[in-house]
Each structure stands twice: as structure tokens, then as C-alpha cells.
N, C-alpha and C positions, 0 to 999 in steps of 0.2 A: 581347339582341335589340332592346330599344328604344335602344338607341346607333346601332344599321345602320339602321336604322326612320328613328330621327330623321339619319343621314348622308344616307341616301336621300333624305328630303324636303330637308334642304339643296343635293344636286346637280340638284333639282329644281328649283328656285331659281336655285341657280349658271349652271345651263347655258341658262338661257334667252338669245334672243339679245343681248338687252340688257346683261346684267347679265354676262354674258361677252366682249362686247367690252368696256365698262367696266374688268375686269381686264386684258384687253390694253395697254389704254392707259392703265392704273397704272401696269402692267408699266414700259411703254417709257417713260415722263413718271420714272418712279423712278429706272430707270438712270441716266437724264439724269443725275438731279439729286445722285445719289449719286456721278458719275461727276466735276462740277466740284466743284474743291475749295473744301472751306467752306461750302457749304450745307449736306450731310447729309439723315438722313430728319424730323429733326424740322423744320429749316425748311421742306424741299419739302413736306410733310405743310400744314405750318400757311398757308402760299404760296397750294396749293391748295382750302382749306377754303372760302373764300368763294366760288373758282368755284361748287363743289357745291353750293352753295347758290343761287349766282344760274341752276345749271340744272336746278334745280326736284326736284332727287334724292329718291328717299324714305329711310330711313333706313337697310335694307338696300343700297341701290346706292353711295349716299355711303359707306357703310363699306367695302364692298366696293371700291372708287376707292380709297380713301385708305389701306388697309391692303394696297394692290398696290404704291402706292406706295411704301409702309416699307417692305416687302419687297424691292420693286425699288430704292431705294436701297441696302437693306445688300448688293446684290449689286454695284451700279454702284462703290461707295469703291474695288474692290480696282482697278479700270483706272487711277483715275491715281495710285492706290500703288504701283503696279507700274513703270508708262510713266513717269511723274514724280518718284517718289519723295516726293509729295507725299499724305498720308491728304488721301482722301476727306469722311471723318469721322472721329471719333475711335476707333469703334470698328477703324476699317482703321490704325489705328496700324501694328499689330503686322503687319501683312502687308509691309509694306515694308522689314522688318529683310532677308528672305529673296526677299520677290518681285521687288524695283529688281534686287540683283546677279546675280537668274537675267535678266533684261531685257540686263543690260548684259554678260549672256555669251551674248547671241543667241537668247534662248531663251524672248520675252517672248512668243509666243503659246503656249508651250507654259505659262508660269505664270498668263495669263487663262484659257486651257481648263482647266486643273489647278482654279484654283480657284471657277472658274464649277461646275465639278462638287461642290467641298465645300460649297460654299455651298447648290447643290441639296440633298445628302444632310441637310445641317447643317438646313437649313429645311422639310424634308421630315418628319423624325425629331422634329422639334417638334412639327410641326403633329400627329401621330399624338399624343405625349405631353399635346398641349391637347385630343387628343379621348377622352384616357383619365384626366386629374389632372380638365380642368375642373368634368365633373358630379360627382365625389366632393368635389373642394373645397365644391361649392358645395350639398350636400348640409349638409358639417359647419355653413356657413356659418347654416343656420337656428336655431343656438344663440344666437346672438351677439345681445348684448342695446345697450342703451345703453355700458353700461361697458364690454363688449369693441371695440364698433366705436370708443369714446375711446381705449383704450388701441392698437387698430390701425391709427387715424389717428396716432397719435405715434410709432406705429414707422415708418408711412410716412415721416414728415418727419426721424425721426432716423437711419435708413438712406440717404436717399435725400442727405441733406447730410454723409455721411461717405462718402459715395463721389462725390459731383460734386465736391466742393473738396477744394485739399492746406490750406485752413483752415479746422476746425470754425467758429469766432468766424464768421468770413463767412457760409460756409453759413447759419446760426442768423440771422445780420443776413438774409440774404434770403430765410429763411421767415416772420421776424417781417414782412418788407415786405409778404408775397402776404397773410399773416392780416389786417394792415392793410388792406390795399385791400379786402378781401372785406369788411371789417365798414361798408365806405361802402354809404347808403340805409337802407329803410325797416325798423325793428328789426321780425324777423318775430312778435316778442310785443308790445309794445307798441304797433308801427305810427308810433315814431318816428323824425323821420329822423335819421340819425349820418352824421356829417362829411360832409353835401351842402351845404355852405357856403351855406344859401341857393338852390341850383341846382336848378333841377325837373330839369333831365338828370341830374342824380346819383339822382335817388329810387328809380332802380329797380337801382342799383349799377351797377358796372363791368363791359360785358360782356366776359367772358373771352374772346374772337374776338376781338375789339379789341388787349386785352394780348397774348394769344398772336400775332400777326400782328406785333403795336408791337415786340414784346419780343424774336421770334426776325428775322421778315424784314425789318422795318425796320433793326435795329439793324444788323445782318448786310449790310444797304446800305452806312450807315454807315463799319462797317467794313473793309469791301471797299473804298472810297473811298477810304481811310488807307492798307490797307495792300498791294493788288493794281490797281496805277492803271496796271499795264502789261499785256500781249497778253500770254498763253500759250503755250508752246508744248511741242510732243513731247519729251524727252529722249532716249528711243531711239526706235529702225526695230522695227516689229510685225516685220516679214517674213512668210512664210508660214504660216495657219492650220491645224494639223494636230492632231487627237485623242493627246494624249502618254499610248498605251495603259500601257504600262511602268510611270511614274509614279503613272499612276489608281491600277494596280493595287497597287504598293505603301505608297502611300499611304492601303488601304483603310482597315487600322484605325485607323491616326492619324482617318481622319474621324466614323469611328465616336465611335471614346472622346471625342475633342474636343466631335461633338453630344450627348453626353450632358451633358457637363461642361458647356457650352453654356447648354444648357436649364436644368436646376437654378440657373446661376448666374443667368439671368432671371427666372426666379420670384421670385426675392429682391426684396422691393418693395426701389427704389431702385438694384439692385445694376447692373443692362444688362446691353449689348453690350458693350462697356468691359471691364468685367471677365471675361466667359466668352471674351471673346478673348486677353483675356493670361495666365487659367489653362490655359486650350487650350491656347497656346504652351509657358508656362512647363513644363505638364504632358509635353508630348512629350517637350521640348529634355532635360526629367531624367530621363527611361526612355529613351533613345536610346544606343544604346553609338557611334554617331558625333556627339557634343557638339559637335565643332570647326567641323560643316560646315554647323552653324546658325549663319547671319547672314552665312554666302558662300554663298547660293543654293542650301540644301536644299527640295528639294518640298516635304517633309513641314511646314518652315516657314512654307510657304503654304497646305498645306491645313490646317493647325490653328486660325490667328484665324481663318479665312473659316468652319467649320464650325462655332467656334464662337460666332461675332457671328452668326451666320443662326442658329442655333439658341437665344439668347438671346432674342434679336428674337419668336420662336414664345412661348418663353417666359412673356415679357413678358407676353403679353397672355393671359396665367391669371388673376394677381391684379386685373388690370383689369376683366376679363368677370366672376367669381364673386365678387369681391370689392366691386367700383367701388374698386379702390388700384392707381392707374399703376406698373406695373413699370420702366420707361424716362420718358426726357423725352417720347419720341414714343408711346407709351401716355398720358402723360398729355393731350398734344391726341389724341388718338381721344375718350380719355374726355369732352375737352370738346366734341368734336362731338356725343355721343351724348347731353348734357344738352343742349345746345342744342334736338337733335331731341326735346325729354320722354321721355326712354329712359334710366331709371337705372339702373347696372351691377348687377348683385348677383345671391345665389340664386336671387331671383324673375325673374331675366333668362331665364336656362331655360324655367323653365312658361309663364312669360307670352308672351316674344317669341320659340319655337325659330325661327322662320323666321330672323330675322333670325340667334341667333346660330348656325344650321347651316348659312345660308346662309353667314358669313361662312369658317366652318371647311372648306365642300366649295370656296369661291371661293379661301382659301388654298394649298388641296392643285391647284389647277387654276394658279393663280399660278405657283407653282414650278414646274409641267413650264414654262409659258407662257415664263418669265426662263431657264429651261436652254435651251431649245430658239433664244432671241431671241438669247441670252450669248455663244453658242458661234460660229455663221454671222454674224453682225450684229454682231461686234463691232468691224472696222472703221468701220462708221456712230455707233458710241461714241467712239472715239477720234478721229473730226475734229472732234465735239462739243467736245471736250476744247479748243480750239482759237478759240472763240467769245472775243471780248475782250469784257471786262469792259464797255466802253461799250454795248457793245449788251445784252450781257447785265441788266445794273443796271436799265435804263430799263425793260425788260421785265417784271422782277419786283417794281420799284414801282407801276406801271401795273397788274397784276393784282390786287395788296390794296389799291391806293387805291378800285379798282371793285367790287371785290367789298366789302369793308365799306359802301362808299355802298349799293350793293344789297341793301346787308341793313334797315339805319335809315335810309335816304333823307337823313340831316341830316349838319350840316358837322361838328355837336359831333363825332359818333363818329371825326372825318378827326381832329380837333385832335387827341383822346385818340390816336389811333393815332401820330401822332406824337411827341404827349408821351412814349409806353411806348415808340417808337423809340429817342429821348434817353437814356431811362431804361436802358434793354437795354445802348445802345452804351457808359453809363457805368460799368456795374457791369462789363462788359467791361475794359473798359480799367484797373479797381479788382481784377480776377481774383475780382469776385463772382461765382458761379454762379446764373443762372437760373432752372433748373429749380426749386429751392425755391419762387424766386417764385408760379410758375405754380402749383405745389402747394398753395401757400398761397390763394389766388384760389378754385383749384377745389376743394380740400378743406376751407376756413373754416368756410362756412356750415353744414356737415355737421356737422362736428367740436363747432362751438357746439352745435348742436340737440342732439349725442347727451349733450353734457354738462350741457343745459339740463334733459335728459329723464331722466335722472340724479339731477339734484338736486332733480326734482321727485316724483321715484318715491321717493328715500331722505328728504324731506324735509330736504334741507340735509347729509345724513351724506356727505361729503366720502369718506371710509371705505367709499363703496359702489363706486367707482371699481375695488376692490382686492376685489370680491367675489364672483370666483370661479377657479377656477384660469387661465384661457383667457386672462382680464381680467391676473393676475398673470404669465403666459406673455409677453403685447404688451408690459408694461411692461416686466420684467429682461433681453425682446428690443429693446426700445426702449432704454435705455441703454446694454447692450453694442453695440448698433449703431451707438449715437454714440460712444462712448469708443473700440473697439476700431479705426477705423481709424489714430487716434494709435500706436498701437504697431504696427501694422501695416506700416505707410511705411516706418517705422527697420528694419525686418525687412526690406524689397520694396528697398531703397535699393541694398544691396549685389548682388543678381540683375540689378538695370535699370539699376546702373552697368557692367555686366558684358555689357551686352546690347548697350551704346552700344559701348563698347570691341570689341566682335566685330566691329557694322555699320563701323567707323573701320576 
């Protein structure tokens, strides 16, 4: 009862008319941005972080904005998978083994409707699973002591760098960089300051808006500059929009099983969309007694990543809400918006703030009709999006975080830093360093320090206390098989995804 209690006071919330066109225009700002390729949810998320701020949001509506967006990005990647054959983001990898050759056998509105509708069910099925895992997580979550939340910060970083790079060694390099930067400004026990060279603009650290903005959209300029200097265009003819009943309906349980698989696999700190899309796949393609007809334009192809990258996405944002540990890259900027706003994730997120977080779970479940309903009629107005060249594009999405950061700190320093973590993004890029660590690193340092500071103040030095109790012992031997086991993993994944290339050829 007090779950529909508290649903209720959330669609109280949601539906007001504010905070309901807000989702609207997630909605639609998200497909965008999921729809050109190379942005994805985690830069349009971080793109538009500073707007929300320069338009005075409270922390309910900024959330609610920004988590329409992720949603509505993971629906937008499948159109130019499909149309182009080019992912959206990475989690639309896998739609394009099966979506391009239904496109280019005529048939491309019927694989945007096909998987506009899994993506529905896939981020539907989540959001219920976030309304039934989140309060028991975050029930257990009251145990946790010093030593556990050490040990569940290290599985964050060791999870989350064995599934964004095909090299541990990197990963580890660019979570040691984000622990780096966080430990810049004033030591919060001593009140000295650490590596501010002298600079008052350092004494109060690095804001992580800054980075996150320097690090995904800047760089993502950058890179766009090197390597998309020319116009876009359509690959194939949409032709006519029609509800492909037939397909839906065979395809039911594929969407089913796939959101399951989905969501589990997002809960996993570190693990994504990424991966609940390519066990979706992988999962059908091996219970399928038609094998051959994966990767020459089976439905079922398509409704698999799509149900199960929307259902990740839901996922995700378990261990971020009851926990404060980003399940995704783009959990982990929500999570930095919601420090920003003095709102830190955890058990106490429940008692303390339900508005915001039932508002954000009934604005969810409203989301998803909003992106079905927008996906299906309105997808022609997606696909001449698709169409926007890059010059105009580029100028637009520099112009939004060079304003919005100035309207955050008024000073030029935070434009310089936003720059510098431009450079720095587009370098580790072009070095096939991953990211995400970084950010991890930034936003989970100063945590991670405290809980170990408080630790060793509570044991008096016993190093030993770290490992004192089961829970504590649980995050660690989940923390090194999380890092170790994607090594052997790969060598296993190697011979299925050389196998997958060979179908799409």
C-alpha cells in the first residue's frame, strides 16, 4: 500500500502542468539527440545540464528534463541504425545487424514501428521493476557501514572499467585520473589545500559540470571535426508509415525476455545498455530455431537490443537512486546533477526526498507513453533531423555549454577548465581511453576517501576492518571478479561477434 501511496503522490507531481510538458520536451530534445549519430544519451544529458540550470529548475523538474531525455535518446539511436546503418550510440550497436537489411528490403518503417514499440515495452517493464527493486534495495542499503560503502565504491570502478574498455590497463589509467582530479582543493580534514598550485579557483576543487560537459561535449566537438566534416544523408526511402501488427505480435516474447535480460543487466553498476543489448540479441539469436535469418532482417533482431537497451537504461537508475553508484555513463551525470542540487542518492533519498524520487518514477512511466506515442506518427520529423550538417549542428552545441557554464560561475576560469577537459576527453579518445572512469573518479573520490577515512578512524588504523563483515567481503571478491573476469570473457565473446560480422557481410 505505501508503494501506490507513494505512486500516487508522484503522478501528483508528474502531472502537474509544468513538470509535464518538461517530460515532453525531454521526450522530443532526446530523440534528437539519440537520433544524430555520435552524440547518444550521455552527451545530450550533459549538453543539457547547464541549460537546466540557467532555467532556474528545481530539482524535481531538472530531473525530470534530463531523465526524458535518456530515455528519449535510447529510443532516438534505433532511426539512424536503421536509416543509416550508423548506431546512434553504442548501445544501438546491435540493432543494425537486423534493422539496415530490413530498411533496405523496403521495409524501414515497418523496423522504426517494430522497435519504437520494444523499446516502449523494454522501458516500461523497467520502470515497474525500479518501482519494486528500488525501496527493498534501499531498505538493505541501511546496513552499510564505512567498510561496505569502500568496498561498493570499488566495485563501482572495477565493474564499470571492465566493461567500457577492451583494455583493463586504460580503464584503471582513467579512473586513477577522475580519483586525481577529485583529490584537487581543500583537504576536507585538515583544510589544506592539495594540488591548487597556488590558485584560489582551485580551493574549492573541480566542478564536475565543468568536466562532465569538457569531457563528453566538448570533446565530442572535437571529434566530430576530425571525423564527420561532411553533410549526412538518408541511406534509404522511409516510405510509407504503417503499424507492422504481424511482427508486433510475434515478436512479443522476444520483447518480453529481452526486458528482462535488459534490466538485470543495468543494475549491474558499470555493466549498461551496451550490454543488455547484446545479451538481448545474443539471447534470442540462440533460442531461435531460424538462426540464419539473424542479420538479413529478422524482426525479432530488432526487437531484442531495442528492448533490451531501454530496459537497461530503467535499470540503471536502481543503483544510482538507492545506492548513489551510477549504473551507466549517463546515471553517472544525473548523479552529478543531483549533487549539484544538495541531493545525495541513497537509502535516505526515499524518506527524505519521496517527492522528488516518485515524482521522477510516475514522470518515467508518463515518458514512455509520451516517446511511443511521439516515435510512431512523428517519425518522419526525426528523420530530416537526421539530415542537419554538422556545421550547423557543432556551433549550436558549443554555444549551449560555453552559456550554460558561464551561468553557472559567472568567471572565465570555469570556460578555460571546460576547455582544458575538452582536450583532455578528445585525447583519451583518440588513445581508446575510456571516459566514463574518469567521471567516476570526480564524482565518486571524495566519497570513497571519506568512507575510508572513517574507517580508519572507527578501527583505529586496523586496515582489517575494511574486510569486516560479510557484505564488506561480498563488494571486494565482486570487485575483482569484476575486473579480472571481462579478460576471459572477450576470448569467449570473440568467436559469437566474429560470427555476427560474418552474417551482417
Amino acid at each position: 500500500m505505501d508503494t501506490l501511496s507513494n505512486l500516487a503522490m508522484g503522478f501528483g507531481v508528474a502531472l502537474s502542468p509544468f513538470t509535464l510538458m518538461l517530460s515532453v520536451i525531454g521526450c522530443f530534445l532526446g530523440t534528437i539527440i539519440g537520433a544524430l549519430p555520435g552524440l547518444g544519451p550521455s552527451n545530450g544529458v550533459a549538453i543539457l545540464i547547464p541549460l537546466a540550470f540557467t532555467l532556474g529548475l528545481d530539482a524535481t523538474s531538472a530531473l525530470v528534463l534530463l531523465t526524458s531525455v535518456y530515455y528519449g535518446a535510447m529510443y532516438g539511436g534505433r532511426i539512424s541504425s536503421i536509416l543509416l546503418n550508423i548506431p546512434g550510440d553504442e548501445p544501438a550497436l546491435m540493432t543494425t545487424l537486423d534493422g539496415y537489411p530490413m530498411a533496405k528490403q523496403g521495409r524501414a518503417a515497418d523496423a522504426l514501428v517494430l522497435s519504437g514499440v520494444a523499446s516502449f515495452i523494454g522501458g516500461l517493464l523497467a520502470t515497474l521493476g525500479l518501482i519494486i527493486m528500488a525501496p527493498l534495495l534501499a531498505s538493505v542499503a541501511y546496513l552499510f557501514g564505512p567498510a561496505e560503502y569502500f568496498g561498493l565504491y570499488l566495485l563501482a570502478f572495477c565493474t564499470l572499467g571492465g566493461m567500457s574498455s577492451n583494455n583493463q590497463a586504460k580503464a584503471a589509467l582513467a579512473a586513477l585520473i577522475g580519483l586525481a582530479i577529485a583529490t584537487i582543493g581543500l583537504d576536507n580534514t585538515s583544510s589544506m589545500p592539495r594540488f591548487t598550485f597556488g590558485n584560489m579557483h582551485l580551493m574549492d576543487g573541480v566542478d564536475f559540470l565543468v568536466a562532465i560537459v569538457g569531457l563528453f561535449a566538448i570533446a565530442e566537438v572535437f571529434f566530430f571535426i576530425e571525423t564527420h566534416g561532411r553533410d549526412s544523408a538518408i541511406g534509404v526511402k522511409l516510405g510509407k508509415i504503417t503499424v507492422p501488427w504481424r511482427d508486433i505480435w510475434k515478436s512479443s516474447g522476444t520483447m518480453l525476455r529481452s526486458s528482462v535480460i535488459g534490466f538485470f543487466a543495468g543494475v549491474l553498476p558499470g555493466a549498461g545498455a551496451s550490454l543488455g543489448s547484446f545479451l538481448a540479441y545474443m539471447v534470442e539469436k540462440s533460442i531461435s530455431k531460424d538462426k540464419a535469418s539473424f542479420g538479413k532482417g529478422n524482426p525479432r533482431g530488432v526487437a531484442a537490443p531495442e528492448a533490451g537497451n531501454n530496459a537497461a537504461a530503467g535499470g540503471a537508475l536502481v543503483p544510482m537512486l538507492t545506492l548513489g553508484i551510477p549504473g551507466s555513463g549517463t546515471t553517472a551525470v544525473l548523479l552529478a546533477l543531483l549533487m549539484t542540487l544538495n541531493i545525495q542518492p541513497g537509502p535516505l533519498l526515499f524518506s527524505e526526498k519521496p517527492q522528488v524520487v516518485w515524482g521522477l518514477i510516475a514522470s518515467l512511466l508518463i515518458a514512455n507513453v509520451v516517446l511511443l506515442v511521439m516515435n510512431v506518427p512523428m517519425v518522419r520529423i526525426f528523420v530530416k533531423i537526421l539530415m542537419v550538417p554538422p556545421r550547423i549542428l557543432l556551433p549550436g552545441i558549443t554555444m549551449i555549454s560555453f552559456l550554460g557554464i558561464y551561468s553557472l560561475s559567472g568567471g572565465y576560469f570555469d570556460l578555460v577548465l571546460l576547455i582544458a577537459f575538452g582536450v583532455l576527453g578528445y585525447v583519451l579518445r583518440k588513445l581508446d581511453v575510456p571516459t566514463v572512469p574518469v567521471i567516476m573518479g570526480i564524482l565518486l573520490g571524495g566519497h570513497m576517501e571519506d568512507a575510508l577515512r572513517r574507517g580508519m578512524v572507527i578501527s583505529d588504523g586496523d586496515w582489517t576492518y575494511l574486510f569486516s563483515s560479510p557484505i564488506a567481503i561480498g563488494f571486494w571478491v565482486a570487485a575483482i571478479g569484476g575486473f579480472i573476469a571481462p579478460m576471459f570473457l572477450r576470448t569467449v565473446l570473440k568467436k559469437p561477434q566474429r560470427n555476427l560480422i560474418d552474417v551482417e557481410d
